[in-house]
C-alpha positions in Angstrom: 23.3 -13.9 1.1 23.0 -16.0 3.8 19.3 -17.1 5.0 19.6 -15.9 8.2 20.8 -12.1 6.9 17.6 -12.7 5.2 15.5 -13.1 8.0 17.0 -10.3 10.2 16.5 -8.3 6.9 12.7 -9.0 6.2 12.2 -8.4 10.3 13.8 -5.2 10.0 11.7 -4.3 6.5 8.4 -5.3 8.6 9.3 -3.4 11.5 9.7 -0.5 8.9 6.2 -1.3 7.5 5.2 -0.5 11.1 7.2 2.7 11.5 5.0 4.2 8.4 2.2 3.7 10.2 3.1 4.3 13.5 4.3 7.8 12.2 1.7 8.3 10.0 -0.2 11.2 11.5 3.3 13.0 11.6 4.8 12.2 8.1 1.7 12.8 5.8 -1.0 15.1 4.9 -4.3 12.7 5.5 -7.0 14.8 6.7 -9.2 11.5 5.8 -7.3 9.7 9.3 -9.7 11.0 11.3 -12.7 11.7 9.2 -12.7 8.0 8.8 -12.2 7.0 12.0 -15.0 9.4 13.5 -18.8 9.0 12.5 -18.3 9.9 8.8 -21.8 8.7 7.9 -23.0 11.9 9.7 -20.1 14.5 9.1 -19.4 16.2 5.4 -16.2 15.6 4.1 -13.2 17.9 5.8 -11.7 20.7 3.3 -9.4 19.0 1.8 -6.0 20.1 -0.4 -6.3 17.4 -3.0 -2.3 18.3 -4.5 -1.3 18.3 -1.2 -3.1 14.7 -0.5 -2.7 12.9 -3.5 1.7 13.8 -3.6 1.4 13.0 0.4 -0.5 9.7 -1.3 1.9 8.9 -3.6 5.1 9.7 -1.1 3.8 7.1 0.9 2.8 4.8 -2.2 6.1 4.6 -2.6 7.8 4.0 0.5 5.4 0.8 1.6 6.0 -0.1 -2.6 10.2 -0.2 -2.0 9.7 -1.8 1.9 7.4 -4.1 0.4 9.7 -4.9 -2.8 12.8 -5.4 -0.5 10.7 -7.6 2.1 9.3 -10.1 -1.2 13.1 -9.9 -2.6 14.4 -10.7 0.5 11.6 -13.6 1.3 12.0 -15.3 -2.4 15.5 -13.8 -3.5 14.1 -13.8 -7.1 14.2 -10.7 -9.0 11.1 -11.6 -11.6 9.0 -11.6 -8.3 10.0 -8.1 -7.4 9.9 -6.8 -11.0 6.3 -8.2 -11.4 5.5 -6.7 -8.7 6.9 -3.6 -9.0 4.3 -3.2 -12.4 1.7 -4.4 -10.5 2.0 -1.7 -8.1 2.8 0.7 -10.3 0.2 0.5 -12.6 -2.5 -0.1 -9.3 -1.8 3.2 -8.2 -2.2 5.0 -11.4 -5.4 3.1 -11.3 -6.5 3.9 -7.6 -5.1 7.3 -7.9 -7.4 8.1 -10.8 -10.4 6.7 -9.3 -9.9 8.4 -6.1 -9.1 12.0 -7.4 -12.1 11.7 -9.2 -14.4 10.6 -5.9 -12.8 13.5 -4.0 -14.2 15.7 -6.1 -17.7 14.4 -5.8 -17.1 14.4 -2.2 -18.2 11.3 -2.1 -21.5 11.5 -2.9 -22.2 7.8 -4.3 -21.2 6.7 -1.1 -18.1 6.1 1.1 -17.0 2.8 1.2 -15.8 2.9 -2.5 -13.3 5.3 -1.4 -12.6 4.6 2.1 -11.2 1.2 0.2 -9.6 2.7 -2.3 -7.8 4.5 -0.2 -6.9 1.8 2.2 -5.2 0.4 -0.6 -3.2 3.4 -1.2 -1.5 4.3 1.9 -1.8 0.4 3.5 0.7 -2.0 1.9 -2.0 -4.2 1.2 -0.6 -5.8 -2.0 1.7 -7.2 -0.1 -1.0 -9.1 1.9 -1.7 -10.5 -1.3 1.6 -11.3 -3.1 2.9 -13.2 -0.7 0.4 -16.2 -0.5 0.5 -16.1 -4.4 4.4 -16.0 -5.0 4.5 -19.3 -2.3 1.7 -20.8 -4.3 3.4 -20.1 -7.3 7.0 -21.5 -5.9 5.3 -24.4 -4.1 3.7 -25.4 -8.2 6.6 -25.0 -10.2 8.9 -27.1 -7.6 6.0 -29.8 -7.9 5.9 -29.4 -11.7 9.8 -29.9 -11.4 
């Protein structure tokens, strides 16, 4: 594929990333949205459908995981990349999932930011953020190594 196919690709993939979240209020179930963007240090937690929320979760999980897999494909065009991360992201949201479920039904109560972080990293394609300095870094030693 040719490198500029590439980078119309991974604009398009970005611009998908945006979309998501754009859309966000309209495509998922997230009665959090607004409890963390008011004063939540003052408000109890809104009644929440924790099913509903944690498959609206995952749904979403999984469509910033496969943008986010096509966009570090498309940027390194090496398939261990997207397979590691594919199990990383994978095995972060059985993780985060877990630990989240279990905070819900606390309601919070050892406090909010454990959560409110947890679930930033659920429904933000934050991993992302984070793979892509390390895969360069890794590229940039192995060519020096080479």
């Amino acid at each position: 594929m040719s490198r500029s196919i590439r980078i119309v690709v991974t604009i398009v993939l970005f611009g998908l990333l945006f979309l998501v979240r754009a859309y966000e209020m309209d495509l998922f179930y997230d009665p959090l949205i607004e409890y963390f963007q008011n004063d939540y240090l003052y408000k109890t937690i809104p009644e929440i459908d924790t099913w509903r929320l944690a498959v609206d979760m995952l749904f979403r999980y999984t469509l910033n995981t496969l943008i986010s897999l096509g966009i570090i494909y498309m940027i390194f065009y090496n398939k261990k990349y997207v397979k590691f991360s594919g199990f990383l992201y994978m095995f972060a949201f059985m993780i985060m999932i877990i630990v989240f479920s279990l905070l819900l039904r606390t309601s919070f109560e050892s406090g909010y930011l454990f959560p409110f972080y947890i679930r930033r990293f659920i429904v933000h394609p934050l991993f992302l953020i984070i793979l892509l300095p390390a895969f360069f870094y890794h590229r940039k030693l192995v060519r020096k190594k080479n």
